[in-house]
N, C-alpha and C positions, 0 to 999 in steps of 0.2 A: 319321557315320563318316569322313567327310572335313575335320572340322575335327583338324585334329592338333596344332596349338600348342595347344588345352586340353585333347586327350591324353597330349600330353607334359607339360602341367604340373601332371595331375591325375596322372600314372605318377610325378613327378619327388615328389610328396608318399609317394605308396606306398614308392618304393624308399629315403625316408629311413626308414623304419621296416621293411627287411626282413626285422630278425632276427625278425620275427613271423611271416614266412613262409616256412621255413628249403626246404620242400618243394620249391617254384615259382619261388625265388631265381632263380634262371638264365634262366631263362625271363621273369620281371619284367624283371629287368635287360638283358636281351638285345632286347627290346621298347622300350621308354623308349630304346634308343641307336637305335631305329631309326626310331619316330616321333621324337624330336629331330631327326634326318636331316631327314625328311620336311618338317619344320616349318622347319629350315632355323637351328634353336638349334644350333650345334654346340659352344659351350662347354659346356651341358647334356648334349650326346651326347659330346664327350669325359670329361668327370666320370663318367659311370655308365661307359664304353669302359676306362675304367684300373678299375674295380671288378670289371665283370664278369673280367677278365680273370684276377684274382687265382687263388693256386693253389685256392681252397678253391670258386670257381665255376666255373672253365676248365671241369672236365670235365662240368658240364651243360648246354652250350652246346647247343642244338638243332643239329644234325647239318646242316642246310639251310645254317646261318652260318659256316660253318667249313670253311676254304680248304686243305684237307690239303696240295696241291700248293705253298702255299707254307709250310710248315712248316720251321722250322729245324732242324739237324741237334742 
């Protein structure tokens, strides 16, 4: 559970194929930018960080990840 560069780059296989997963999308990809973090890849966790963010994923961002207070107007 503590190896995270071969979670992140078994997540990094998943989420090129997410449209298979339309249900959990957000949650995949919200994941994969965090084990990236962890692992310390951050070109990997910026590539999925501009995806998830899109409008058709934004809003199922787990509620834990999401900094209301700095939202923009």
């Amino acid at each position: 559970m503590d190896n995270h560069i071969d979670t992140a780059l078994l997540l990094d296989k998943v989420a090129k194929n997410i449209s298979q997963f339309p249900v959990h999308a957000s949650n995949i990809l919200t994941t994969i930018v965090m084990k990236a973090m962890r692992a310390e890849i951050k070109g990997l966790a910026y590539k999925w960080a501009i995806v998830v963010v899109r409008p058709e994923y934004k809003e199922g961002i787990p509620e834990k990840f999401v900094d209301r207070s700095r939202r923009l107007p």
